[in-house]
N, C-alpha and C positions, 0 to 999 in steps of 0.2 A: 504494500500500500504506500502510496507518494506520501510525501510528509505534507502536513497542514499547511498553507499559507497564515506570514502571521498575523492576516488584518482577521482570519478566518477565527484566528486563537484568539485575537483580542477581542471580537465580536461574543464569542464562546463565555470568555473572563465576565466580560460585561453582561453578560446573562446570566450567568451562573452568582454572582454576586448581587445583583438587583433582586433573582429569587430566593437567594439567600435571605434579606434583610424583610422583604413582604413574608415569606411563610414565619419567619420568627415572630414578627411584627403582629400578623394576624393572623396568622395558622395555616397548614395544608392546603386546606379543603376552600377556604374563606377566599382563596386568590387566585382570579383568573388568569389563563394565558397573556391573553390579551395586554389585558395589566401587567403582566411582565415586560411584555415587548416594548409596548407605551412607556414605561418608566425608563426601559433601559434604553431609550432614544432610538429605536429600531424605524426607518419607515416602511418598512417591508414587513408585514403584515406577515408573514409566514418561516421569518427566521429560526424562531425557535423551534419550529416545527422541521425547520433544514438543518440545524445543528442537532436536535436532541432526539424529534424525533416523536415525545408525546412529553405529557406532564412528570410523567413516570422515570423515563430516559433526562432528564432533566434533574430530578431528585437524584438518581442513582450517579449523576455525573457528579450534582455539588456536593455528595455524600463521599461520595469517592477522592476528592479533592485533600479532605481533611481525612480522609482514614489512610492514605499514604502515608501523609506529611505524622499523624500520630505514630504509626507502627515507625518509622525512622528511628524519632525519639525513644520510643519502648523498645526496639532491639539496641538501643546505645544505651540504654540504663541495664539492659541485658548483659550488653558487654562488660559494663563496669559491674557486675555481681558476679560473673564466672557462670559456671553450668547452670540451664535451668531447675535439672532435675533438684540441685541443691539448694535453691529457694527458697527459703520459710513463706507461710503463706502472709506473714507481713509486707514481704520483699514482692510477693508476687501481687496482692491489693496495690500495692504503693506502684506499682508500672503499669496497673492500668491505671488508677484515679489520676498520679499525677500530671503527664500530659497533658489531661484533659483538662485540670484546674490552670493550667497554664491558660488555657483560651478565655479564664475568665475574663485576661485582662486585655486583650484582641478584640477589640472594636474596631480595627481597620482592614483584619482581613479575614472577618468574618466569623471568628471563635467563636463567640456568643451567640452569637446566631446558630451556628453548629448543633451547641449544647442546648437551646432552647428548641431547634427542630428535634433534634434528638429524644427529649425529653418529652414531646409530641408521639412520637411512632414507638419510641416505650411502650405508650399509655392505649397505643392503637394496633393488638394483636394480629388484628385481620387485615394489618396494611399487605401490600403486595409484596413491597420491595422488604419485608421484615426476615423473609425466607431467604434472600440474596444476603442480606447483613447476616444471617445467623450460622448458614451453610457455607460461605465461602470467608474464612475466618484471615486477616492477615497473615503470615511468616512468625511474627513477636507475638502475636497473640495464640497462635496457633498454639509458640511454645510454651505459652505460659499458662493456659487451657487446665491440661493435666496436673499441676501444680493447684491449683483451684482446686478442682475434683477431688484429688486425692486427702483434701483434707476435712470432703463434707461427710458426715456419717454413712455407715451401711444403710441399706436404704433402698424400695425397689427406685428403678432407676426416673421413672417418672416423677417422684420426690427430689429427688438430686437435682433433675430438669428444675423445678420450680424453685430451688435457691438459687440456678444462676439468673433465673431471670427473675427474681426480684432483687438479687445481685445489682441486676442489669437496668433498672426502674431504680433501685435506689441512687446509683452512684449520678445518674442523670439527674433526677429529680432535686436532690439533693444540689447537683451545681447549680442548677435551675432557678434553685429558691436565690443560689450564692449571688447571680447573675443581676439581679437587681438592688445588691448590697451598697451603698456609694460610699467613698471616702468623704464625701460632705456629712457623713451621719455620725462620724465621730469624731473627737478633739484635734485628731492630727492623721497624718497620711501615715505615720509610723503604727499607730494604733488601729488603722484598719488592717493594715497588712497582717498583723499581730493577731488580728482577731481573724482573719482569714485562715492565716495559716493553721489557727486554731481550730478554724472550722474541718478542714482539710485532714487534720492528722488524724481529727473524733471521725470524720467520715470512713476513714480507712480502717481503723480500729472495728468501730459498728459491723463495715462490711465483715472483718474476719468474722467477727463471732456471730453474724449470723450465718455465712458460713460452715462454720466447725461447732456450731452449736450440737448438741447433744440430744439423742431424741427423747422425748419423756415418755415414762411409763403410760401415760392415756396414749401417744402417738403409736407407740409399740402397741399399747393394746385393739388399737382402731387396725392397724395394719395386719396384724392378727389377725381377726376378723374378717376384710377385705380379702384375704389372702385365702380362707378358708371359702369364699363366694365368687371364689375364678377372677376378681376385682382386679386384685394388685399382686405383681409377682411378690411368692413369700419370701423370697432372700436375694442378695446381690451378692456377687464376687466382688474380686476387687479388682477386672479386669479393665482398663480405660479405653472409654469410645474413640475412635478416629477422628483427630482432627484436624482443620484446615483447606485447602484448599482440594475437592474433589470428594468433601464429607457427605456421602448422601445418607449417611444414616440418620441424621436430626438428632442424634440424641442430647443434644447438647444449644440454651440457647443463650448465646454471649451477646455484649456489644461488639459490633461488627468494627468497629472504631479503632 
Protein backbone atom coordinates (compact mmCIF):
# COMPACT_ATOMS: atom_id res chain seq x y z
CA UNK A 1 0.00 0.00 0.00
CA UNK A 2 1.42 3.78 -1.17
CA UNK A 3 2.15 5.63 1.96
CA UNK A 4 -0.49 8.46 2.84
CA UNK A 5 -0.18 11.80 1.41
CA UNK A 6 0.53 14.31 4.23
CA UNK A 7 -2.38 16.87 3.76
CA UNK A 8 -4.28 13.37 3.80
CA UNK A 9 -2.69 12.65 7.49
CA UNK A 10 -3.37 16.11 8.53
CA UNK A 11 -6.88 16.13 7.37
CA UNK A 12 -7.16 12.58 9.22
CA UNK A 13 -5.32 14.46 12.70
CA UNK A 14 -7.93 17.06 12.23
CA UNK A 15 -10.63 14.70 12.42
CA UNK A 16 -9.75 12.46 14.74
CA UNK A 17 -9.13 15.36 17.37
CA UNK A 18 -12.20 17.53 16.72
CA UNK A 19 -14.03 13.97 17.50
CA UNK A 20 -12.11 13.56 20.10
CA UNK A 21 -13.04 16.77 22.08
CA UNK A 22 -17.21 16.45 20.81
CA UNK A 23 -17.65 12.62 22.02
CA UNK A 24 -15.88 13.80 25.48
CA UNK A 25 -17.78 16.96 25.54
CA UNK A 26 -21.00 15.35 24.81
CA UNK A 27 -20.97 11.66 24.60
CA UNK A 28 -20.83 8.86 21.80
CA UNK A 29 -24.06 8.76 20.68
CA UNK A 30 -25.00 12.66 21.39
CA UNK A 31 -22.62 13.80 18.00
CA UNK A 32 -23.27 13.69 14.70
CA UNK A 33 -21.07 13.04 11.70
CA UNK A 34 -21.91 15.94 10.23
CA UNK A 35 -20.99 17.85 13.35
CA UNK A 36 -17.65 16.51 13.16
CA UNK A 37 -16.92 17.49 9.70
CA UNK A 38 -18.49 21.19 10.27
CA UNK A 39 -16.31 21.74 13.37
CA UNK A 40 -13.27 20.25 12.00
CA UNK A 41 -13.42 22.97 8.94
CA UNK A 42 -14.08 20.20 6.26
CA UNK A 43 -16.04 21.60 3.15
CA UNK A 44 -16.44 18.32 1.61
CA UNK A 45 -19.22 16.88 3.17
CA UNK A 46 -18.05 13.22 2.81
CA UNK A 47 -14.56 13.24 4.32
CA UNK A 48 -14.88 11.51 7.06
CA UNK A 49 -16.61 9.01 5.42
CA UNK A 50 -13.38 8.86 2.85
CA UNK A 51 -10.93 8.60 5.78
CA UNK A 52 -12.63 6.43 8.21
CA UNK A 53 -15.14 5.10 6.67
CA UNK A 54 -18.33 5.14 9.36
CA UNK A 55 -18.63 6.54 12.87
CA UNK A 56 -17.27 3.40 14.15
CA UNK A 57 -13.99 3.33 11.82
CA UNK A 58 -13.54 6.65 13.39
CA UNK A 59 -13.72 5.68 17.11
CA UNK A 60 -11.42 2.78 16.43
CA UNK A 61 -8.82 5.10 14.69
CA UNK A 62 -8.96 7.81 17.73
CA UNK A 63 -8.91 4.87 20.00
CA UNK A 64 -6.05 3.44 18.53
CA UNK A 65 -4.07 6.78 18.50
CA UNK A 66 -3.61 6.62 22.33
CA UNK A 67 -3.52 2.97 22.87
CA UNK A 68 -0.06 2.84 20.86
CA UNK A 69 1.20 5.81 22.30
CA UNK A 70 0.17 4.17 26.01
CA UNK A 71 1.58 0.58 25.47
CA UNK A 72 5.05 2.50 24.52
CA UNK A 73 5.09 3.82 28.00
CA UNK A 74 3.90 0.54 29.69
CA UNK A 75 6.59 -1.64 27.87
CA UNK A 76 9.28 1.13 29.14
CA UNK A 77 8.05 0.95 32.66
CA UNK A 78 8.28 -2.91 31.73
CA UNK A 79 11.62 -2.59 30.97
CA UNK A 80 12.66 -0.73 33.89
CA UNK A 81 11.17 -3.62 36.40
CA UNK A 82 12.89 -6.75 34.49
CA UNK A 83 10.67 -9.92 33.71
CA UNK A 84 7.13 -9.74 33.69
CA UNK A 85 6.41 -12.89 35.07
CA UNK A 86 8.24 -11.40 38.31
CA UNK A 87 5.92 -8.58 38.83
CA UNK A 88 4.15 -8.18 42.04
CA UNK A 89 0.71 -7.35 41.30
CA UNK A 90 1.53 -3.78 42.74
CA UNK A 91 4.07 -3.40 39.86
CA UNK A 92 1.74 -4.68 37.48
CA UNK A 93 -1.73 -2.13 38.67
CA UNK A 94 0.83 0.78 38.77
CA UNK A 95 1.76 0.14 34.54
CA UNK A 96 -1.46 0.16 33.70
CA UNK A 97 -3.06 3.10 35.86
CA UNK A 98 -0.03 5.17 35.51
CA UNK A 99 0.18 6.10 31.85
CA UNK A 100 -3.06 6.78 31.94
CA UNK A 101 -3.02 9.28 34.91
CA UNK A 102 -0.47 10.89 32.98
CA UNK A 103 -3.24 12.09 30.24
CA UNK A 104 -4.91 13.70 33.08
CA UNK A 105 -2.86 16.48 32.55
CA UNK A 106 -3.15 16.59 28.28
CA UNK A 107 -5.54 18.84 27.37
CA UNK A 108 -3.73 19.54 24.12
CA UNK A 109 -3.51 16.31 22.70
CA UNK A 110 -6.35 14.90 23.65
CA UNK A 111 -5.67 12.65 27.05
CA UNK A 112 -8.65 13.60 28.80
CA UNK A 113 -10.62 13.25 26.27
CA UNK A 114 -9.30 9.73 25.91
CA UNK A 115 -10.01 8.90 29.42
CA UNK A 116 -13.54 10.50 29.49
CA UNK A 117 -14.41 8.46 26.08
CA UNK A 118 -13.10 5.60 27.69
CA UNK A 119 -14.94 5.86 30.80
CA UNK A 120 -18.02 6.09 28.30
CA UNK A 121 -17.63 2.54 26.58
CA UNK A 122 -16.67 1.04 30.04
CA UNK A 123 -20.06 1.91 31.18
CA UNK A 124 -21.59 0.65 27.48
CA UNK A 125 -21.01 -3.26 27.21
CA UNK A 126 -22.98 -3.74 24.13
CA UNK A 127 -20.69 -1.10 22.30
CA UNK A 128 -19.34 -2.71 19.14
CA UNK A 129 -15.90 -1.68 19.15
CA UNK A 130 -15.75 -3.16 23.10
CA UNK A 131 -14.99 -6.74 21.40
CA UNK A 132 -11.88 -5.13 19.39
CA UNK A 133 -10.57 -3.30 22.66
CA UNK A 134 -10.96 -6.53 24.63
CA UNK A 135 -9.65 -9.30 22.10
CA UNK A 136 -6.96 -7.63 20.46
CA UNK A 137 -4.98 -6.74 23.64
CA UNK A 138 -1.46 -4.52 23.02
CA UNK A 139 2.31 -6.28 23.37
CA UNK A 140 2.67 -4.50 27.21
CA UNK A 141 -0.44 -5.34 28.05
CA UNK A 142 -0.70 -8.55 26.74
CA UNK A 143 2.31 -9.18 29.08
CA UNK A 144 1.13 -7.84 31.99
CA UNK A 145 -2.58 -9.69 31.59
CA UNK A 146 -1.39 -12.99 33.30
CA UNK A 147 0.35 -11.02 36.08
CA UNK A 148 -3.33 -9.80 36.97
CA UNK A 149 -4.85 -13.15 36.77
CA UNK A 150 -2.70 -14.95 38.59
CA UNK A 151 -3.21 -13.12 41.49
CA UNK A 152 -7.31 -13.01 41.49
CA UNK A 153 -8.74 -16.11 43.50
CA UNK A 154 -9.79 -19.78 42.38
CA UNK A 155 -12.63 -19.01 40.87
CA UNK A 156 -14.94 -20.50 37.82
CA UNK A 157 -13.55 -18.41 35.25
CA UNK A 158 -16.44 -16.21 34.55
CA UNK A 159 -15.96 -14.63 38.13
CA UNK A 160 -12.38 -13.86 37.38
CA UNK A 161 -13.92 -12.24 33.92
CA UNK A 162 -15.90 -9.89 36.16
CA UNK A 163 -12.99 -8.59 38.30
CA UNK A 164 -11.11 -7.41 35.29
CA UNK A 165 -13.75 -5.69 34.03
CA UNK A 166 -14.63 -3.86 37.00
CA UNK A 167 -10.84 -3.71 37.02
CA UNK A 168 -11.59 -2.14 33.99
CA UNK A 169 -14.71 0.59 34.88
CA UNK A 170 -12.83 1.38 37.99
CA UNK A 171 -9.56 2.49 36.82
CA UNK A 172 -11.52 4.77 34.11
CA UNK A 173 -14.11 5.83 36.03
CA UNK A 174 -12.05 6.71 38.74
CA UNK A 175 -9.70 9.03 36.39
CA UNK A 176 -12.95 10.28 35.15
CA UNK A 177 -14.04 11.70 38.29
CA UNK A 178 -9.91 12.92 38.50
CA UNK A 179 -10.59 14.63 35.09
CA UNK A 180 -12.46 17.51 36.34
CA UNK A 181 -10.25 18.04 39.60
CA UNK A 182 -8.73 21.87 38.81
CA UNK A 183 -5.78 23.39 40.50
CA UNK A 184 -7.91 26.46 41.19
CA UNK A 185 -9.78 24.38 43.86
CA UNK A 186 -6.80 24.37 46.04
CA UNK A 187 -4.38 26.75 47.88
CA UNK A 188 -1.53 26.06 45.47
CA UNK A 189 -0.57 24.16 42.27
CA UNK A 190 1.81 22.04 44.74
CA UNK A 191 -1.01 20.83 46.61
CA UNK A 192 -3.15 19.64 43.89
CA UNK A 193 -0.57 17.61 42.49
CA UNK A 194 -0.15 16.26 46.07
CA UNK A 195 -3.50 15.50 46.35
CA UNK A 196 -3.52 13.83 42.86
CA UNK A 197 -0.92 11.96 43.30
CA UNK A 198 -2.61 10.90 46.26
CA UNK A 199 -5.54 10.10 44.51
CA UNK A 200 -3.50 7.80 42.03
CA UNK A 201 -1.53 5.78 44.44
CA UNK A 202 -5.23 4.90 46.70
CA UNK A 203 -6.58 4.18 43.10
CA UNK A 204 -3.99 1.45 42.41
CA UNK A 205 -3.97 0.14 45.91
CA UNK A 206 -8.07 -0.24 45.62
CA UNK A 207 -7.44 -1.86 42.29
CA UNK A 208 -5.09 -4.67 43.91
CA UNK A 209 -7.25 -5.63 46.57
CA UNK A 210 -10.14 -5.83 44.71
CA UNK A 211 -8.30 -7.90 42.62
CA UNK A 212 -6.71 -10.60 45.12
CA UNK A 213 -9.55 -10.11 47.37
CA UNK A 214 -10.46 -13.30 48.85
CA UNK A 215 -13.73 -15.06 48.36
CA UNK A 216 -16.02 -15.24 51.38
CA UNK A 217 -17.66 -18.04 52.72
CA UNK A 218 -21.41 -16.84 51.36
CA UNK A 219 -19.57 -16.55 47.68
CA UNK A 220 -18.17 -20.17 48.19
CA UNK A 221 -21.20 -21.14 49.33
CA UNK A 222 -23.41 -19.44 46.36
CA UNK A 223 -20.89 -21.17 43.88
CA UNK A 224 -21.41 -24.39 45.56
CA UNK A 225 -24.74 -24.24 44.72
CA UNK A 226 -24.48 -23.00 41.18
CA UNK A 227 -22.07 -25.50 40.57
CA UNK A 228 -24.30 -28.39 41.70
CA UNK A 229 -27.21 -26.65 39.00
CA UNK A 230 -24.81 -27.04 35.78
CA UNK A 231 -24.71 -22.85 36.42
CA UNK A 232 -21.18 -22.31 37.02
CA UNK A 233 -18.09 -24.50 36.55
CA UNK A 234 -17.37 -26.18 40.06
CA UNK A 235 -13.49 -25.52 40.15
CA UNK A 236 -10.61 -23.60 38.17
CA UNK A 237 -7.05 -24.70 37.59
CA UNK A 238 -4.72 -22.50 37.48
CA UNK A 239 -4.11 -22.63 33.85
CA UNK A 240 -3.88 -18.82 32.13
CA UNK A 241 -6.16 -17.84 29.05
CA UNK A 242 -4.27 -16.69 25.91
CA UNK A 243 -3.49 -13.41 25.59
CA UNK A 244 -3.02 -10.66 23.04
CA UNK A 245 -3.20 -10.33 19.91
CA UNK A 246 -5.14 -13.38 17.82
CA UNK A 247 -7.07 -14.10 21.48
CA UNK A 248 -10.22 -15.50 20.25
CA UNK A 249 -11.16 -17.02 23.37
CA UNK A 250 -12.69 -13.92 25.24
CA UNK A 251 -11.87 -15.15 28.31
CA UNK A 252 -10.41 -12.27 29.50
CA UNK A 253 -11.96 -8.42 29.41
CA UNK A 254 -9.15 -5.79 29.99
CA UNK A 255 -8.65 -2.02 28.99
CA UNK A 256 -7.64 -2.23 25.46
CA UNK A 257 -5.59 0.80 26.38
Amino acid sequence: MPPQRSDSLRTQAVLISTAERLFAERGLEAVSLSEINRDAGQRNKSALHYHFGSRDGLLKALLEKHRLRLDQERMAMLEEYGAAHELSLHDAVSIMVRPLARRLGDHEDGGVHYIRIMAQLSATPGHPLNDWLFNHLPPAFAAIAPVLYRHIPRAPTLLRMRRTQLMNGTMFHALLLETYSSPDDFPSPEEHRAQQELYINDLIDSICGMLSAPLSPLSKTVLAQRAEERVALPATDDELPVFGEGNERGLLTFEGD
